[in-house]
C-alpha positions as CSV (number, residue, x, y, z in Angstrom):
1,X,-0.8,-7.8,15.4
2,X,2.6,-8.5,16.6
3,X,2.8,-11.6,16.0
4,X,2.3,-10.9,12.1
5,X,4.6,-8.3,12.0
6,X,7.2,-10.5,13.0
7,X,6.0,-13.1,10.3
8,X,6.6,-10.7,7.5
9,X,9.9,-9.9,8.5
10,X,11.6,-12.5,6.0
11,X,9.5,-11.4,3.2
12,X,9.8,-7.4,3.7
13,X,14.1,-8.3,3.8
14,X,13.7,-9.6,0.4
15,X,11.6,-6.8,-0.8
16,X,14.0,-4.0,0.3
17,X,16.1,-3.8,-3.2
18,X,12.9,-3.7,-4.9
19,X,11.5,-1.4,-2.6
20,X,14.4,1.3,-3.2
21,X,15.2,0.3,-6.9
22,X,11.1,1.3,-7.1
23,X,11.1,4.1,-5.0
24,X,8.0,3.0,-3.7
25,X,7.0,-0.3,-1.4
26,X,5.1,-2.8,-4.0
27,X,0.9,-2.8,-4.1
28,X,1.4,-6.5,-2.9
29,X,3.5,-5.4,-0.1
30,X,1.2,-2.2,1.1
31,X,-2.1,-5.2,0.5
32,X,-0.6,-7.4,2.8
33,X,-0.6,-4.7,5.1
34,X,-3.9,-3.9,4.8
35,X,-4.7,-7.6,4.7
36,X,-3.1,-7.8,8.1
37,X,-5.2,-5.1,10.0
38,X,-2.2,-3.5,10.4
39,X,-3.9,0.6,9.6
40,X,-6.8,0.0,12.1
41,X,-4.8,-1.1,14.8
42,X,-5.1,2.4,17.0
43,X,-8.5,3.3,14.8
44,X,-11.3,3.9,17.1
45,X,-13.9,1.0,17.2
46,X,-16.5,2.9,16.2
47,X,-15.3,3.7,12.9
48,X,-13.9,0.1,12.7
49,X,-10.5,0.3,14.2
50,X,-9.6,-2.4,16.7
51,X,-8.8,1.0,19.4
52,X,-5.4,-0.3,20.6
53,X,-2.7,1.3,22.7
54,X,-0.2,3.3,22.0
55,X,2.6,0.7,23.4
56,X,0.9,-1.8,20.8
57,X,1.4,0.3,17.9
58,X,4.8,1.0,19.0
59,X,5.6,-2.9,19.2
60,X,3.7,-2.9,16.0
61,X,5.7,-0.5,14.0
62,X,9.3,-1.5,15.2
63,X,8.5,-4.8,14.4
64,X,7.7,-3.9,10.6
65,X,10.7,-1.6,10.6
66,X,13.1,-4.8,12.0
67,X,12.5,-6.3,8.3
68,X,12.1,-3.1,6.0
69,X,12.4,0.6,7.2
70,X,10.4,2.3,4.4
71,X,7.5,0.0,4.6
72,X,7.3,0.6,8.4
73,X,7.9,4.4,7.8
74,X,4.6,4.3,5.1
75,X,2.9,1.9,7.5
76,X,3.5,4.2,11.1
77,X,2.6,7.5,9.2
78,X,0.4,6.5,7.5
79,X,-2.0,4.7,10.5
80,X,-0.9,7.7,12.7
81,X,-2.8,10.1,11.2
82,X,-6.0,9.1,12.5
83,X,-4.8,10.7,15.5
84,X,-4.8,14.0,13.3
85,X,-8.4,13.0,12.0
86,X,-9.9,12.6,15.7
87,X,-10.1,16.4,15.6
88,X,-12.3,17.1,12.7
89,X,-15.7,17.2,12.7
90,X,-18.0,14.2,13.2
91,X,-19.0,14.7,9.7
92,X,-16.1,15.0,8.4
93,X,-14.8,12.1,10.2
94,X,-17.5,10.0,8.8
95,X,-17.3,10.8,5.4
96,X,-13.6,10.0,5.8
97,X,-14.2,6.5,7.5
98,X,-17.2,5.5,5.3
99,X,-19.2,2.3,5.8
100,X,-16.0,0.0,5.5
101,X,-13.7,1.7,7.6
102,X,-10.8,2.3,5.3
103,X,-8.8,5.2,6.3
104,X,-5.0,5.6,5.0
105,X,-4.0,9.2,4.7
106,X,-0.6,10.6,4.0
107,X,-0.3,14.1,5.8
108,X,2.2,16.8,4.5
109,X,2.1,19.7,7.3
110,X,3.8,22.2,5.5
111,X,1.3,24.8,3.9
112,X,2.6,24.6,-0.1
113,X,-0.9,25.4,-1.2
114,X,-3.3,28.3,-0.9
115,X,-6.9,27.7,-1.1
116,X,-9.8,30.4,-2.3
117,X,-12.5,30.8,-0.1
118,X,-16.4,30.6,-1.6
119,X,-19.5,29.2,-0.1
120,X,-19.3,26.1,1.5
121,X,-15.4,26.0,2.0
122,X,-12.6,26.2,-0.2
123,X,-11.0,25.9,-3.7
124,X,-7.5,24.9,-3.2
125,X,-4.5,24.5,-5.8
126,X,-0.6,23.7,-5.3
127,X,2.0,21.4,-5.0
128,X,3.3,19.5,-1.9
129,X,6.4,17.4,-1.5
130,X,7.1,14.5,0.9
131,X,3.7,13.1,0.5
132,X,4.7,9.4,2.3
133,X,2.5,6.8,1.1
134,X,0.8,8.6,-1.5
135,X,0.6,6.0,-3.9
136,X,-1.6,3.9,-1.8
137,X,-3.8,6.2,-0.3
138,X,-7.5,6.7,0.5
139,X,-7.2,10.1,1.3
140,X,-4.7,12.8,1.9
141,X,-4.2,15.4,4.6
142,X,-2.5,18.6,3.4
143,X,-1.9,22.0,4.9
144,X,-2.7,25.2,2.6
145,X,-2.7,29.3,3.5
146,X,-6.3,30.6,2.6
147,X,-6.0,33.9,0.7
148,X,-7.1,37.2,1.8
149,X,-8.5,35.7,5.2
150,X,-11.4,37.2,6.7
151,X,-10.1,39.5,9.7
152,X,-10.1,37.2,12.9
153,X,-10.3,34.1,10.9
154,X,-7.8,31.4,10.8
155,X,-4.9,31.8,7.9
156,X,-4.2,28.6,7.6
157,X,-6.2,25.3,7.1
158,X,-5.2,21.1,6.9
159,X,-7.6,20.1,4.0
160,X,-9.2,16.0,4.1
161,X,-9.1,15.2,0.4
162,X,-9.9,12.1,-1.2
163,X,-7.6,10.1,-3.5
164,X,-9.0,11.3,-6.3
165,X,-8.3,15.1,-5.6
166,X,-4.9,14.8,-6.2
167,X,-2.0,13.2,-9.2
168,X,1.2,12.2,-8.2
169,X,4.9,13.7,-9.6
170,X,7.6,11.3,-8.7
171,X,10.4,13.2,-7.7
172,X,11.4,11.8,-4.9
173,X,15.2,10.9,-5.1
174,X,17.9,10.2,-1.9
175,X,20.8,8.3,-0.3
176,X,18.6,6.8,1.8
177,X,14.6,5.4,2.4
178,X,14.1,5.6,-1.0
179,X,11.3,3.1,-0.9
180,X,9.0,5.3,0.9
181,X,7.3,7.3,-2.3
182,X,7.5,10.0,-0.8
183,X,6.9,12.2,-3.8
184,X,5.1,15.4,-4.7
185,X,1.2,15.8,-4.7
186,X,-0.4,18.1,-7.1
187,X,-3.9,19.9,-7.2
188,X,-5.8,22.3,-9.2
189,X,-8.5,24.1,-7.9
190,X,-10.3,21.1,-6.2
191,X,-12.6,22.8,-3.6
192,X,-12.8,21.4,0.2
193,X,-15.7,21.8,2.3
194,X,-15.8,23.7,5.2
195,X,-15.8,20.7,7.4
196,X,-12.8,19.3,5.6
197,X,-10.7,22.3,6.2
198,X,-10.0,22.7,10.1
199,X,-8.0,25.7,11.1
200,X,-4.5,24.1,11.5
201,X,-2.6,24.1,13.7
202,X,-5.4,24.0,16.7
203,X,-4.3,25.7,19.9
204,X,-6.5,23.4,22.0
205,X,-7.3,19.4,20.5
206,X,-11.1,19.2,20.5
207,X,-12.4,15.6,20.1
208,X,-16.4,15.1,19.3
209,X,-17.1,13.2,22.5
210,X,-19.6,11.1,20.8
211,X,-16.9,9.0,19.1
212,X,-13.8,9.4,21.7
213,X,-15.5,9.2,25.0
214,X,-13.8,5.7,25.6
215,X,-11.0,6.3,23.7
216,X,-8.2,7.5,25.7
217,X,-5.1,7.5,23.6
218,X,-6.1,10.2,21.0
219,X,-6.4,13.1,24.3
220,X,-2.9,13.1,24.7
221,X,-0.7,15.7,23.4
222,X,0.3,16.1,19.6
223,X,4.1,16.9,19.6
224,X,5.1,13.6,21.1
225,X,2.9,11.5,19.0
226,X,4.2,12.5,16.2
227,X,7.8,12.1,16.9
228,X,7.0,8.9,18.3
229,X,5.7,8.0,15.2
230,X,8.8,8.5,13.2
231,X,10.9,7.1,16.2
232,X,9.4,3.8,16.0
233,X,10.7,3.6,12.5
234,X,14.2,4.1,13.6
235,X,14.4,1.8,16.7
236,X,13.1,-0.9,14.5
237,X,15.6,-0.6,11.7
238,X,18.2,-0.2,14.9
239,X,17.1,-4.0,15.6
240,X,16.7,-5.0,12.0
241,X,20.7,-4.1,11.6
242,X,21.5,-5.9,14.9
243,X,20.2,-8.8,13.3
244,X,22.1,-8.4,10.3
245,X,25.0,-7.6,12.4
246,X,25.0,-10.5,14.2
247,X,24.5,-12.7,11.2
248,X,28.1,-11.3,9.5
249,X,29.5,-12.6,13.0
250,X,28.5,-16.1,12.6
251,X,29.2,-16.2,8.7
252,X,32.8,-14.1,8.5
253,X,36.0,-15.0,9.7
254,X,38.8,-12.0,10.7
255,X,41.4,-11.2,8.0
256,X,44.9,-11.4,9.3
257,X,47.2,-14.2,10.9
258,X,44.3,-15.9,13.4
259,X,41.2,-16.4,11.3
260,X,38.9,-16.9,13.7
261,X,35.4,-16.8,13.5
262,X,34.6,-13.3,14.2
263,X,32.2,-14.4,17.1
264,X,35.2,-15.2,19.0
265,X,37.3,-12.1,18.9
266,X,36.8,-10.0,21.6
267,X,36.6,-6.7,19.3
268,X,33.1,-7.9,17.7
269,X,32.0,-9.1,20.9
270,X,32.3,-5.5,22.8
271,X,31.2,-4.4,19.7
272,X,28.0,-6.4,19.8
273,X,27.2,-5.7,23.6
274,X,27.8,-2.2,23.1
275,X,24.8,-2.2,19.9
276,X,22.9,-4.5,21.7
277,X,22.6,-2.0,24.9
278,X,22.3,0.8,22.5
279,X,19.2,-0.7,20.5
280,X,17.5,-2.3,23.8
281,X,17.8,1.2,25.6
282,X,16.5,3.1,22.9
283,X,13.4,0.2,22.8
284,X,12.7,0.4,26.1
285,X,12.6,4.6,26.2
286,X,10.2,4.5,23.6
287,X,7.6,1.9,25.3
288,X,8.0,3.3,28.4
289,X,7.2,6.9,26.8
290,X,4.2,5.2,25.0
291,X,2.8,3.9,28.3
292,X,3.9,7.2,30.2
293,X,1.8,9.1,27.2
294,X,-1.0,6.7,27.7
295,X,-1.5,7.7,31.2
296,X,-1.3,11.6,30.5
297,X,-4.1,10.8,27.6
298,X,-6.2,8.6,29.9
299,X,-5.9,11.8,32.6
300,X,-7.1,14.1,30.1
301,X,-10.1,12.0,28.6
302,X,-11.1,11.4,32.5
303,X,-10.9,15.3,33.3
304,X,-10.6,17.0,30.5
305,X,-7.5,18.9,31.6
306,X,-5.0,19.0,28.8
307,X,-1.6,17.9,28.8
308,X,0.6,20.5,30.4
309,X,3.5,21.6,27.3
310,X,6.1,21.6,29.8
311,X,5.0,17.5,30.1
312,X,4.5,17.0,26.7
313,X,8.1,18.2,25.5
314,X,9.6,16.3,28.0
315,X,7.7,13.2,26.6
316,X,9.2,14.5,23.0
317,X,13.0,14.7,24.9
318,X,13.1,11.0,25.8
319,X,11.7,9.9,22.6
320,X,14.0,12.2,20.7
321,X,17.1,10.7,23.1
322,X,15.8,6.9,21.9
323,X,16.4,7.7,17.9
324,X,20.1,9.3,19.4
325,X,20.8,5.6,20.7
326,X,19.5,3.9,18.1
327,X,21.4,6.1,15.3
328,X,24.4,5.8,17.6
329,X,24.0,1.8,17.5
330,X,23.6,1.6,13.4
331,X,26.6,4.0,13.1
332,X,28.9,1.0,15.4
333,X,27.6,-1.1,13.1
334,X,28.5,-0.2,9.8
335,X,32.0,1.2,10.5
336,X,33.0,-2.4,12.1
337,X,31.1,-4.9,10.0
338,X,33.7,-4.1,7.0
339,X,33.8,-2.5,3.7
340,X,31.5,-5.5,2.3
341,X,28.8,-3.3,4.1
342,X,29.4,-0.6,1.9
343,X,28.8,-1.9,-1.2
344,X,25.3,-0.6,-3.1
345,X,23.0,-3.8,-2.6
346,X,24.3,-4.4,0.8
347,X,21.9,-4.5,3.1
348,X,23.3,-3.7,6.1
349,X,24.2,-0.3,4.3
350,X,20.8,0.2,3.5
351,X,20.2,0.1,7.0
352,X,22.6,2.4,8.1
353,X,21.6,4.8,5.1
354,X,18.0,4.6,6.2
355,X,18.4,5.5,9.4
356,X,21.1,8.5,8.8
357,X,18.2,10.1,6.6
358,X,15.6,9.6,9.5
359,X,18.5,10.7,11.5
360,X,18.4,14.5,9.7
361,X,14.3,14.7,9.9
362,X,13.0,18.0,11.2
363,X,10.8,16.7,13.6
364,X,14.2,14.6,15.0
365,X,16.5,17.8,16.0
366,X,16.7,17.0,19.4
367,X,18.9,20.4,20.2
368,X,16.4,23.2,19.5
369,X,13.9,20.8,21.2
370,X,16.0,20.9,24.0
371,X,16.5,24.5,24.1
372,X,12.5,24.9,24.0
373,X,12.1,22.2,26.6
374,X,14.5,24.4,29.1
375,X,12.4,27.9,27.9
376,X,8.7,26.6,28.4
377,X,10.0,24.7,31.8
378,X,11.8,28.3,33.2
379,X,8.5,30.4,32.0
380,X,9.9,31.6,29.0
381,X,8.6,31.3,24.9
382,X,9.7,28.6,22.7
383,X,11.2,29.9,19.8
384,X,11.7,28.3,16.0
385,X,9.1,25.4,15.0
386,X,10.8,22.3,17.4
């Protein structure tokens, strides 16, 4: 998987312009993708997947992300999600899956649609915004409120809806990872089954043991799977502008009276060392987090005893503290390479753009994760969403 990761890299560099002229990653780009096996690599066997770990995917995504950003930020996403799947229902799992397997799912958390209920499940209209991947979908995960729910029941639901349930408003318009098509999803009254809409979010992850006996990786804890997700994204484009970096170094000469190649000047050599520790830091956090995660999962599918919170935000800390180095890196990167790196089709700009907008994620404000971390550690509430 790896291996072809790394063999796209040339290609997905030459498809960035596009990519963000687009606003969307190309149908040939997202096919080669598929092509590659690249969605199934953490999918459960039994629905097809080839079941890998989590350091794999991470390795994976990075990789992707070391030649284009936005493709690896549709590709991480977009795979990830099965982990939300694993706790539907069996049926609604297997409807999802179908005979062949082919499960790519944007998710958009945020509950900008209200559904109806009637018999059988719901009706659901409304309109939700950063819908990653949308364009090249199978199906789509989206939270909505349900109106007027029954006392006791849950108030809010994440829908499973199929490709066809939804159209597609492009209005998705920034500074940076612009190729991601993120855009708006819209639906009218589509109705949901019952199945199809779990109460969201779940207090306790419930897996059907049928399908995830022997599959370790989706009983670990939400929050830091999903941050590790997006993390990925942002190490790889760290490396991705390393590379770039280091390219300007062996292709520029220093203005002023010596000329030399700028490999020789001691500047862009602390400079390098400096990005170079930043990036390979940041890399090894994150692996070491997805093989620390791996081992809390693995506990947890063995016993059954859940991942403590107090374990699983300080899982989300280090991860968080990985996209601080690798941001940190990017920054050293583009304020020494030169103002040629500023210019609108340069790409190490793109870079740095990229990852200052991953950079300002909510799921990446590492200070109100901290402050929760230090609460739920000293026996006191979180408070906010981090």
């Amino acid at each position: 998987m790896v291996g072809r990761a790394d063999a796209m890299r040339q290609v997905l560099r030459e498809r960035q312009a596009a990519a963000e002229a687009t606003g969307n990653i190309s149908a040939e780009t997202h096919q080669a993708l598929v092509d590659a096996g690249f969605f199934r690599v953490i999918q459960p066997r039994v629905f097809g997947g080839y079941g890998f770990d989590l350091p794999t995917y991470v390795r994976l995504v990075t990789a992707v992300a070391r030649g284009c950003p936005e493709t690896a930020w549709v590709l991480s996403l977009v795979l990830g999600h099965v982990h939300q799947l694993a706790s539907y229902p069996l049926d609604a799992q297997r409807e999802a899956y179908g005979a062949s397997g082919e499960f790519r799912a944007p998710e958009v958390a945020a509950p900008q649609g209200v559904g109806h209920a009637v018999p059988g499940g719901f009706r659901v209209s409304g309109a939700w915004d950063y819908a990653s991947g949308c364009a090249h979908a199978t199906h789509i995960l989206l939270a909505f409120m349900v109106a007027e729910p029954a006392s006791g029941a849950p108030a809010m639901r994440m829908g499973l809806f199929d490709r066809s349930d939804y159209e597609i408003v492009r209005n998705w318009d920034v500074i940076g990872m612009q190729g991601t098509g993120s855009d708006r999803v819209v639906m009218k009254d589509v109705f949901v089954p019952e199945h199809r809409a779990k109460p969201y979010p779940g207090q306790d992850r419930v897996l059907p043991p049928e399908a995830y006996a022997d599959a370790p990786l989706f009983h670990g804890p939400a929050r830091p799977f999903i941050i590790l997700e997006s993390a990925s994204v942002v190490v790889g484009a760290a490396e991705g502008a390393l590379d770039l970096y280091e390219e300007t170094f062996l292709a520029r000469k220093a203005t002023g009276p010596t000329g030399a190649p700028r490999l020789q000047l001691a500047e862009y050599q602390l400079n390098y060392g400096r990005c170079r520790a930043l990036v390979d830091t940041a890399r090894a956090a994150l692996l070491q987090t997805a093989a620390d995660y791996m081992e809390i999962a693995e506990r947890t599918c063995a016993t059954g005893a859940p991942c403590a919170d107090d374990d699983a935000r300080r899982l989300a800390l280090v991860i968080l503290q990985s996209i601080h180095l690798a941001h940190e890196a990017v920054d050293i990167m583009f304020r020494t390479a030169g103002s040629s790196a500023s210019k609108r089709d340069a790409m190490l700009g793109r870079y740095w753009r990229n990852v200052g907008v991953l950079r300002g994620h909510l799921a990446h404000q590492s200070d109100s994760a901290a402050i929760n971390y230090g609460r739920i550690h000293f026996g006191q509430p979180p408070v906010g969403i981090a």
